[in-house]
PLY file of the C-alpha trace (Angstrom):
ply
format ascii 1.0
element vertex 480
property float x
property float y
property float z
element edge 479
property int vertex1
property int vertex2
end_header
-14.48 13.61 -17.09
-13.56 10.92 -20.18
-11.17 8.46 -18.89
-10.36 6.80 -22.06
-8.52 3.80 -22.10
-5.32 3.75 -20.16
-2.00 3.44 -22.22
1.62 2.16 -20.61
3.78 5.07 -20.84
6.51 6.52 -18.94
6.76 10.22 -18.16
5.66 13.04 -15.51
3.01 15.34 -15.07
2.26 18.47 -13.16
-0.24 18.96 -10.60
-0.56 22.93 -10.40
-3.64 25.59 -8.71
-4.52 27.15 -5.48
-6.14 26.47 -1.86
-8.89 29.38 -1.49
-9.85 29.70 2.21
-12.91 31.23 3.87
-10.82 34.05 5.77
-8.30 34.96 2.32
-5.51 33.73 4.20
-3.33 30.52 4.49
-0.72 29.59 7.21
2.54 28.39 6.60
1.29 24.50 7.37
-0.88 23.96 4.28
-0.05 21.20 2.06
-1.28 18.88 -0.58
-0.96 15.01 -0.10
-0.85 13.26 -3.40
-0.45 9.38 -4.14
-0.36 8.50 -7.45
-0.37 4.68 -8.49
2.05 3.04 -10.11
0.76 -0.24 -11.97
4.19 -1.14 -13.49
6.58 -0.16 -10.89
4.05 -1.42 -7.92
3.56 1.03 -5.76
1.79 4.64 -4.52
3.85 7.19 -4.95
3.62 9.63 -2.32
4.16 13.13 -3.13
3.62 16.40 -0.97
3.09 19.91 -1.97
3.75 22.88 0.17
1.05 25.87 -0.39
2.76 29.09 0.34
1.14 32.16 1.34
-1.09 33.51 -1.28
-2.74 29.66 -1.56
-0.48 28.69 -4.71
0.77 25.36 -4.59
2.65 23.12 -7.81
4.37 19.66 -8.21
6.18 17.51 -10.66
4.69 13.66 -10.26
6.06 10.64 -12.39
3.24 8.64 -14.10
3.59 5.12 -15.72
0.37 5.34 -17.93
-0.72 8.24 -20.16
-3.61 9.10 -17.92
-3.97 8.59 -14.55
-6.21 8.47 -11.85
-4.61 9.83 -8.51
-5.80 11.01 -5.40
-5.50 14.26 -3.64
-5.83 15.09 -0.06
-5.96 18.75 1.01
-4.71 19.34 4.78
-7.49 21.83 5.21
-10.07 19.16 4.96
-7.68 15.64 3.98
-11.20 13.35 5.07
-12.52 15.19 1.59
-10.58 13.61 -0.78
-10.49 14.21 -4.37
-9.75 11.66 -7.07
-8.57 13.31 -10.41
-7.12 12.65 -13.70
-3.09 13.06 -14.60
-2.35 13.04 -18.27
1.44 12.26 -19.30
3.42 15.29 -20.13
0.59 17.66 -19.03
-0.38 20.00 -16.48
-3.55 19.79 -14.59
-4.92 23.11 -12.88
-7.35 22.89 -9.68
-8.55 25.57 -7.57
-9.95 24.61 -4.58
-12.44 26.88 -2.65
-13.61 26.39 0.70
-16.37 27.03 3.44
-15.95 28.79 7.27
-16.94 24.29 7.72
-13.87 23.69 5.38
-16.25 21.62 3.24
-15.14 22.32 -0.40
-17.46 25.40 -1.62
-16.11 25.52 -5.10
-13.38 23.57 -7.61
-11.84 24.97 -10.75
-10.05 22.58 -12.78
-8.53 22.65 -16.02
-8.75 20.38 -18.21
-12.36 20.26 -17.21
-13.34 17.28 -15.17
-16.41 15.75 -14.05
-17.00 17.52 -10.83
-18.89 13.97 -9.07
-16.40 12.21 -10.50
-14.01 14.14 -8.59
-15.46 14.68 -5.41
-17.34 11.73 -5.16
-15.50 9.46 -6.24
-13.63 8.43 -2.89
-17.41 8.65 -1.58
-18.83 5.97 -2.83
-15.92 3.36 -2.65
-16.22 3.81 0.79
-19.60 3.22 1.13
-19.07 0.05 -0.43
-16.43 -1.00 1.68
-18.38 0.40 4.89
-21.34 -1.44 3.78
-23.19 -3.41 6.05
-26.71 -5.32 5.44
-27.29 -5.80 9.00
-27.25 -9.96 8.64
-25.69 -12.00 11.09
-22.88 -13.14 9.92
-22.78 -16.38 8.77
-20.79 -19.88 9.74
-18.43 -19.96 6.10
-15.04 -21.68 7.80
-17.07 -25.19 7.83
-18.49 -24.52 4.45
-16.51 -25.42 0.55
-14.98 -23.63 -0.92
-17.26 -23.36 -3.76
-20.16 -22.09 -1.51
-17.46 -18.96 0.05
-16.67 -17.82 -3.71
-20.41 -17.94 -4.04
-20.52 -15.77 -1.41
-18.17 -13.33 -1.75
-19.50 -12.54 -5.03
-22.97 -12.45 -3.88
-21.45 -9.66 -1.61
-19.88 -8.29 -4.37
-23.09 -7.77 -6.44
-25.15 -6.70 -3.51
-22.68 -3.77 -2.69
-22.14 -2.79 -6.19
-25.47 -1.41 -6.50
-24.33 1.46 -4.57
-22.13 2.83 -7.53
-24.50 1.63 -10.18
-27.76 3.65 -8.79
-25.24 6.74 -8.20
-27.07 9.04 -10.16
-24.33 12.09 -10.40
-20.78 10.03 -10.99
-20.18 9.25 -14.82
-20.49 5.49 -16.70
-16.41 5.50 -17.23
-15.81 5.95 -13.59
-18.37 3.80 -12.49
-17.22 1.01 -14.48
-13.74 1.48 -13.06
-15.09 1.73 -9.13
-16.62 -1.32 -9.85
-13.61 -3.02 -10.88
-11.83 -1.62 -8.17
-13.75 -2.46 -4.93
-14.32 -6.28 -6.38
-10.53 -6.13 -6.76
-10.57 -4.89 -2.66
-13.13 -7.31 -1.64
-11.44 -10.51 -3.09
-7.79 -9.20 -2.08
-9.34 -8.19 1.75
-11.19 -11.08 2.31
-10.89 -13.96 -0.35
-6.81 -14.32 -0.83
-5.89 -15.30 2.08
-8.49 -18.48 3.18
-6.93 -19.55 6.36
-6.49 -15.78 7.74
-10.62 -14.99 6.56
-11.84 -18.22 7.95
-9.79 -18.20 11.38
-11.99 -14.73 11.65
-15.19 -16.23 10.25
-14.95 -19.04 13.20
-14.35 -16.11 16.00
-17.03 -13.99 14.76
-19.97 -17.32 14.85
-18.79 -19.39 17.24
-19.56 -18.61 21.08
-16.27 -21.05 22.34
-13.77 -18.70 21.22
-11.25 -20.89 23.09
-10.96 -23.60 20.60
-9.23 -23.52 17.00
-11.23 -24.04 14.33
-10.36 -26.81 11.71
-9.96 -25.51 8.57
-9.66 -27.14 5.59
-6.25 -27.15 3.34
-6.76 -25.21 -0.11
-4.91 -26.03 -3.30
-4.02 -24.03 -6.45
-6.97 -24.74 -7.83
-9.42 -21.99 -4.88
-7.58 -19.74 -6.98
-10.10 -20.30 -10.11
-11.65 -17.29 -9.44
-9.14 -14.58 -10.65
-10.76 -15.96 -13.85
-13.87 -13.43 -12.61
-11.18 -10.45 -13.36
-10.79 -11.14 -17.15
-7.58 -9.15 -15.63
-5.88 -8.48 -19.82
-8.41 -5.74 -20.19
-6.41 -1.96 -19.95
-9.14 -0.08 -17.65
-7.38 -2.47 -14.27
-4.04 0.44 -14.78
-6.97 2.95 -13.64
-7.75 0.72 -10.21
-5.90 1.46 -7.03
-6.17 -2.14 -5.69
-4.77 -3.51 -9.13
-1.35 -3.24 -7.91
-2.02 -4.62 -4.18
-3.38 -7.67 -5.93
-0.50 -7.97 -8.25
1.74 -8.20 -5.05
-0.85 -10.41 -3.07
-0.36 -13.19 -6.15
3.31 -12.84 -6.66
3.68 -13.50 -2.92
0.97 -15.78 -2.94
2.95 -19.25 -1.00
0.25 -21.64 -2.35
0.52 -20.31 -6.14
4.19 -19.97 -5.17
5.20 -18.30 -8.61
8.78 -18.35 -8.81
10.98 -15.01 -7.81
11.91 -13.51 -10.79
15.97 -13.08 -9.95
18.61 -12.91 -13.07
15.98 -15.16 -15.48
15.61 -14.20 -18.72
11.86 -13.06 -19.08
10.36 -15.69 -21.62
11.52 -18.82 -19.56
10.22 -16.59 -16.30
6.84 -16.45 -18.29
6.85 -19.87 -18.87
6.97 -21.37 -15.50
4.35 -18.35 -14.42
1.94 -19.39 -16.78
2.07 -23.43 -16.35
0.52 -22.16 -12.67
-1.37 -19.51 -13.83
-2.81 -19.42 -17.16
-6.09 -21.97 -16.45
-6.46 -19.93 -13.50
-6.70 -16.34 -15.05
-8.32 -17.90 -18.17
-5.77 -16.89 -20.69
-2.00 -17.58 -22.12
-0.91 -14.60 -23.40
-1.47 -11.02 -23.03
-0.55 -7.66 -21.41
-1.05 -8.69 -18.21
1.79 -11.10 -17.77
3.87 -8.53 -19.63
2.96 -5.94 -16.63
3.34 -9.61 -14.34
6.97 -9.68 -15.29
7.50 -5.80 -14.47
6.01 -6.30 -11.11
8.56 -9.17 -10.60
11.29 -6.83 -10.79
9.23 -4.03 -8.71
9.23 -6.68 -5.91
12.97 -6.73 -5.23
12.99 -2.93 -6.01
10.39 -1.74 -3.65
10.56 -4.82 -1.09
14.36 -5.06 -0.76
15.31 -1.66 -1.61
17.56 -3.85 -3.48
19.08 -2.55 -6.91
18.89 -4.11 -10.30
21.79 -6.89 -10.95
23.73 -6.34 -14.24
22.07 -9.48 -15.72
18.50 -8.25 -14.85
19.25 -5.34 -16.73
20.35 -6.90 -19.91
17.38 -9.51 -19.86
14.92 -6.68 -19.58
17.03 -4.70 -22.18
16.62 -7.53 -24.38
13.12 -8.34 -23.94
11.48 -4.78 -23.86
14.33 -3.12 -25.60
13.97 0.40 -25.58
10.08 0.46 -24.93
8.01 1.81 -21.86
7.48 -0.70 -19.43
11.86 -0.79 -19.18
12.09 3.13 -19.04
10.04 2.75 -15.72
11.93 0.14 -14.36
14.88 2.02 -14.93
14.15 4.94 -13.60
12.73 2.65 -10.38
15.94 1.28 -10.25
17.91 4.50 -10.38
15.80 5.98 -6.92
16.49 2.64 -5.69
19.90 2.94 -6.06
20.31 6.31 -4.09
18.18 4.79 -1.51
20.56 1.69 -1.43
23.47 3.99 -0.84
22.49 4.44 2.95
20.28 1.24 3.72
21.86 0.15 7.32
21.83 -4.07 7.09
19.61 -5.98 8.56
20.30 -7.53 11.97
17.70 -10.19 13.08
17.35 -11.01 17.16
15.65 -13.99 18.68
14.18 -12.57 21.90
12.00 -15.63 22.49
13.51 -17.08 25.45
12.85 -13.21 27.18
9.92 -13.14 29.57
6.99 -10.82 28.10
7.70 -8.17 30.50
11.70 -7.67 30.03
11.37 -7.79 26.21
11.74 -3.53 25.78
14.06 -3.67 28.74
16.24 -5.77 27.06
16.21 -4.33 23.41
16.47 -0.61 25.00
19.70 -1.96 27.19
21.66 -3.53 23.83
21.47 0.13 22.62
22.86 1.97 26.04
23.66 5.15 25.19
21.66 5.76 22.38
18.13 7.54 21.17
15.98 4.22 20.57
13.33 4.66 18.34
10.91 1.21 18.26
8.08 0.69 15.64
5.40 -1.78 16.29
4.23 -3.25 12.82
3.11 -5.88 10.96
3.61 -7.15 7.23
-0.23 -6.86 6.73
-0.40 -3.05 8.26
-0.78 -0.91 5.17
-0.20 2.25 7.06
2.66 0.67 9.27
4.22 0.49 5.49
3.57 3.58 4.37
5.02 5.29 7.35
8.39 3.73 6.76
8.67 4.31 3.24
7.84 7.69 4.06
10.28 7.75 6.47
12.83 6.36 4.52
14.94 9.51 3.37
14.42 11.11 6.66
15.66 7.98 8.50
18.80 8.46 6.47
19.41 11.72 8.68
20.74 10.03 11.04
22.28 7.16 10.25
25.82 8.53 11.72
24.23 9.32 14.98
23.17 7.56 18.27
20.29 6.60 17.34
18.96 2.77 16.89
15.88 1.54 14.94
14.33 -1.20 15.78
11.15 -3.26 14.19
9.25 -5.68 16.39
6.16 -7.95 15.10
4.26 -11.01 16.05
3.19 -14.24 13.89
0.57 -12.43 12.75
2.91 -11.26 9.79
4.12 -14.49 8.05
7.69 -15.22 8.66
8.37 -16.15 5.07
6.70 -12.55 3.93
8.31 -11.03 6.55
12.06 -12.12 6.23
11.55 -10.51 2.38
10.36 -6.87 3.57
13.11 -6.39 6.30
15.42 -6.57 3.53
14.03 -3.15 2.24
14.02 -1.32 5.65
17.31 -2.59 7.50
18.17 -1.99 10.89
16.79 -4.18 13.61
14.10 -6.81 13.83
12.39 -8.80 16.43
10.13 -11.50 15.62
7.85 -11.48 19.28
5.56 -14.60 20.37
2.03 -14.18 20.88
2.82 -13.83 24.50
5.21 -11.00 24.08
3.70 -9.14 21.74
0.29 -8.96 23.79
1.90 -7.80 26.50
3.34 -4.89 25.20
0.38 -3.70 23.58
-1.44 -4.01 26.67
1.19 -2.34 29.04
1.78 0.85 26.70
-1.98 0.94 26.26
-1.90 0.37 22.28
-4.50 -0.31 20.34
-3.59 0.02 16.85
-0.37 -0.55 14.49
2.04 1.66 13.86
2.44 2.41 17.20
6.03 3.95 18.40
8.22 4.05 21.67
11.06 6.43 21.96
13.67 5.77 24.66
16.43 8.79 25.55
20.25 7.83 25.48
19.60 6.94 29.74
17.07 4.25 28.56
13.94 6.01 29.55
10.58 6.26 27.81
9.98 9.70 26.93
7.19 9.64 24.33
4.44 7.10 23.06
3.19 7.25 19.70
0.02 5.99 18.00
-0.07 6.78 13.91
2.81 8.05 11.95
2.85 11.92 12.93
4.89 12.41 10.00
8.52 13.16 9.30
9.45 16.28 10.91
7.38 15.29 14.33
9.61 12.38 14.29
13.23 14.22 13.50
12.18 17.09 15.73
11.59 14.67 18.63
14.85 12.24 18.09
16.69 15.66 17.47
16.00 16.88 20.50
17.12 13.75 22.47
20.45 13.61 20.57
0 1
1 2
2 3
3 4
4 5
5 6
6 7
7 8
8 9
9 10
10 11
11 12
12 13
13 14
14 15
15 16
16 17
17 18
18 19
19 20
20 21
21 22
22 23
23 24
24 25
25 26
26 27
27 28
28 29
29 30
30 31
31 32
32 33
33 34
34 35
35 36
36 37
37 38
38 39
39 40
40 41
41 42
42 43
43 44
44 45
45 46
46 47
47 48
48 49
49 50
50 51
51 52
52 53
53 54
54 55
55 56
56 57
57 58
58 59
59 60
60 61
61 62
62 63
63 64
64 65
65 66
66 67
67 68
68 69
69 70
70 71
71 72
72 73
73 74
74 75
75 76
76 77
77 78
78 79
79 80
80 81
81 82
82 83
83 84
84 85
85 86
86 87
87 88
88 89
89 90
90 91
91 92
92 93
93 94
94 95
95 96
96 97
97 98
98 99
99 100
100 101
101 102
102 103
103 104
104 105
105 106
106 107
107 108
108 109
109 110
110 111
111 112
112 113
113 114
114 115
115 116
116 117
117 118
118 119
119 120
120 121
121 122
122 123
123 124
124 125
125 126
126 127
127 128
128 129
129 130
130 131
131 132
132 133
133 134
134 135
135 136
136 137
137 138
138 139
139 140
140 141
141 142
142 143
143 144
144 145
145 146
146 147
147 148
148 149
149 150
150 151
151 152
152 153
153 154
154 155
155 156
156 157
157 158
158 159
159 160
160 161
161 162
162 163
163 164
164 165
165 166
166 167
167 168
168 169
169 170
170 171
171 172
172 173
173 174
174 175
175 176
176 177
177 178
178 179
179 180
180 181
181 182
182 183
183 184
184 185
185 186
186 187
187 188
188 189
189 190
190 191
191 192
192 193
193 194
194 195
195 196
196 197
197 198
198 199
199 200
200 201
201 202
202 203
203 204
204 205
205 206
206 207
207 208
208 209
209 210
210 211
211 212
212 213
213 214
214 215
215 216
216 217
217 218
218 219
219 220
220 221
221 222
222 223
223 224
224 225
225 226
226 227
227 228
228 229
229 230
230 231
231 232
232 233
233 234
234 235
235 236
236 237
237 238
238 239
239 240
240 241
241 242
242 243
243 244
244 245
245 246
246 247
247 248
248 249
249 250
250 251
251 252
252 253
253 254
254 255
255 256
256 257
257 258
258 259
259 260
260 261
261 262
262 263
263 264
264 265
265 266
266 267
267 268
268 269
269 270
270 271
271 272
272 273
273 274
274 275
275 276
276 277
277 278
278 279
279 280
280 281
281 282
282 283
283 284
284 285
285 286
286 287
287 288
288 289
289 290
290 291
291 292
292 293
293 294
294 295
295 296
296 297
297 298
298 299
299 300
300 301
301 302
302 303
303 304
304 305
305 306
306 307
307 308
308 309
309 310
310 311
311 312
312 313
313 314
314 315
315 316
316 317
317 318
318 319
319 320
320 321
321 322
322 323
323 324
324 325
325 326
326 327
327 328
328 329
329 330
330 331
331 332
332 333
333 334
334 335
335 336
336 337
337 338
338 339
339 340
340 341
341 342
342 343
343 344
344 345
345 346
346 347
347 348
348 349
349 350
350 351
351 352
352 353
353 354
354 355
355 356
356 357
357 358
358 359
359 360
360 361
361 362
362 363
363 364
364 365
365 366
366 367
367 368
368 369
369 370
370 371
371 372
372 373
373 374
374 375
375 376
376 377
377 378
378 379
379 380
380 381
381 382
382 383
383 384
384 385
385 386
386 387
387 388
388 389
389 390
390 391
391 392
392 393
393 394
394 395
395 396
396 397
397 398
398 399
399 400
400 401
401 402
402 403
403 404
404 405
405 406
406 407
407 408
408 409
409 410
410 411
411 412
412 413
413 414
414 415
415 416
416 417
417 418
418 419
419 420
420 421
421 422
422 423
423 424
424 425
425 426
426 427
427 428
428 429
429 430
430 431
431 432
432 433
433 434
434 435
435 436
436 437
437 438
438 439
439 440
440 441
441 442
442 443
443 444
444 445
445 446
446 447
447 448
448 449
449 450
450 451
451 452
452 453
453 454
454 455
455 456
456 457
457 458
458 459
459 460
460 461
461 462
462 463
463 464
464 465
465 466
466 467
467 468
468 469
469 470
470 471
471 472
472 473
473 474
474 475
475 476
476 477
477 478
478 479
């Protein structure tokens, strides 16, 4: 396929075709899982399409640029994964054949595509990121700074020749999987020094008892999101670009001031005294798109709605042009969501021994369904489950039924005060102690992991993984 150079624009496009399987038949449980990434508003959009019986399947999606890389994950086969291009105000047609193995035999699409493209695509960023080159790994966490950027580049490079000696996948998307996965690797294992290093000193060091000393870092480690040269267009067309976005607006050693009812050019100001000898430029789109994902961090973090003044500043700066039509339309889901966000209550629980901790949140809600997620501000899928959840949660929210969030200080308290504001209900905030204990005694291994407790306080189901909306309101529904 020609993925020409991506263009800010607000609009929709349809996704529209059929599932073909090898016995002519399909089930009433097929679907289509699509996320499509929003640069401007900050997010993936998640969208689902039901197939009904005779394999058709179609779905309106907004888009923020006026073509678009998604992805699209057929629950016949969702480990086969297809990546594949949106333009605004279009419709894109895919048939989708497949094998008794329900490998994918055969794909119509229209506009034509670049078959690799689309079915390898997803291939060969994971083998980057699955990459291994079978060295021991190496002592970095007493090493500078310097020497780790060195590194993770040289890791970079070494990796990258897995996409460049692809022989079948085109130059455009090459070029754009290789700005993506340097984007991962940097935002995975570069942003956040102290976490990276703490890991580095566990996985080299044979007394795992002690805590390794590492050194403090300054603005200036940042120097290398001058690698990114992050004003050029193609970055809309990278999944990461957005995850990195939020990773420096967060960022509590760049500490770029929260956006709130500034006006945008004395917002830009401050941004770029921190940031413009870092990124290696003034002025540009990307502080433009910067600013946008300001406002997309109170919309999608807090749930929280636009305040009249933010709406006049970004009236007045972008007047009637894209990058405000998609905030606005943000901001209007946003609002509907607001209508039935529960608030937040935060609980200390730190003076509860380890082993009373569920007793004693499942006894404050006597009489009630409790249903307890185990997550952590870092836990990608832990956050897509509840914003997936999020409309379904709303079922219920004049029932007997209490939510409740626990972590550990493995999601930083600062980060994590900011995204209970966008899921309400209840929070705990565990110690080490506390939270190692429950994972041990419900045998969990992995975040998101659930507990749900009948209205007599008893444990009648443990989950690991989000099973997915209606698992979750047919279980709580048949407690109530």
């Amino acid at each position: 396929m020609t993925i020409d150079t991506p263009v800010i624009k607000a609009g929709t496009a349809k996704i529209a075709g059929r599932i073909i399987s090898p016995n002519g038949t399909i089930n009433n449980n097929v679907f289509i899982n699509i996320t499509v990434p929003h640069p401007i508003s900050g997010e993936y959009a998640k969208y689902k399409a039901l197939v009904d019986g005779s394999g058709k399947f179609s779905i309106d999606v907004d888009v923020e640029t006026d073509i678009s890389l998604i992805g699209i994950y057929p629950s016949l086969n969702p480990e086969k994964s297809l990546l594949v291009k949106l333009t605004n105000g279009g419709v894109t047609n895919i048939d989708i054949a497949y094998n008794s193995d329900f490998d994918i035999e055969k794909i119509d699409v229209r506009p034509d595509m670049n078959k690799n493209d689309m079915t390898r695509g997803f291939e060969v960023m994971g083998k980057m990121i699955e990459y291994r080159s079978g060295r021991k790994p190496e002592p970095l966490y007493n090493k500078s700074t310097e020497y780790f950027l060195n590194y993770a580049r040289t890791i970079v490079t070494e990796r990258l020749e897995i996409v460049k000696n692809d022989t079948l996948i085109s130059k455009e998307l090459k070029e754009i999987l290789s700005k993506d996965f340097r984007l991962f690797l940097f935002k995975a294992h570069v942003f956040d020094y102290e976490e990276y290093m703490t890991g580095n000193y566990r996985n080299t060091n044979d007394d795992k008892s002690k805590k390794p000393d590492i050194q403090k870092i300054d603005r200036s480690y940042y120097r290398f999101l001058k690698d990114f040269n992050f004003n050029d267009p193609q970055y809309l067309n990278c999944f990461t670009f957005l995850e990195v976005q939020k990773a420096i607006l967060q960022n509590e050693i760049l500490d770029l001031p929260v956006i709130g009812d500034s006006d945008i050019p004395s917002w830009l100001a401050s941004v770029k005294a921190i940031l413009s000898d870092l990124v290696g430029f003034d002025n540009g789109p990307y502080y433009e798109i910067l600013a946008a994902n300001a406002y997309a961090r109170q919309l999608n973090e807090e749930v929280k709605p636009l305040t009249a003044k933010q709406k006049e500043n970004i009236a007045n700066y972008w007047k009637n042009g894209e990058i405000a039509k998609i905030l606005f339309r943000k901001n209007q889901q946003v609002a509907e969501l607001d209508k039935f966000k529960s608030p937040v209550v935060v609980n200390d629980i730190s003076s509860v021994p380890a082993d009373k901790v569920i007793e004693t949140i499942v006894a404050k809600h006597k009489g009630k369904v409790v249903f307890i997620d185990l997550w952590a501000t870092w836990c990608t899928p832990c956050l897509n489950a509840m914003q997936e959840f999020r409309t379904a949660k709303n079922d219920f929210r004049d029932k007997d039924v209490a939510f409740v969030y626990i972590t550990d200080g493995s999601s930083p308290r600062k980060l994590w005060e900011e995204k209970i504001k966008g899921i309400g209900s209840e929070h705990y905030y565990l110690t080490a102690a506390q939270w190692d204990y429950i994972m041990d005694h419900f045998g969990f291994e992995y975040i998101p992991s659930y507990l749900l407790y009948n209205k007599e306080g008893m444990l009648v189901k443990k989950i690991t993984a989000f099973p997915g909306n209606e698992e979750v309101k047919k279980v709580i529904n048949g407690l109530l």
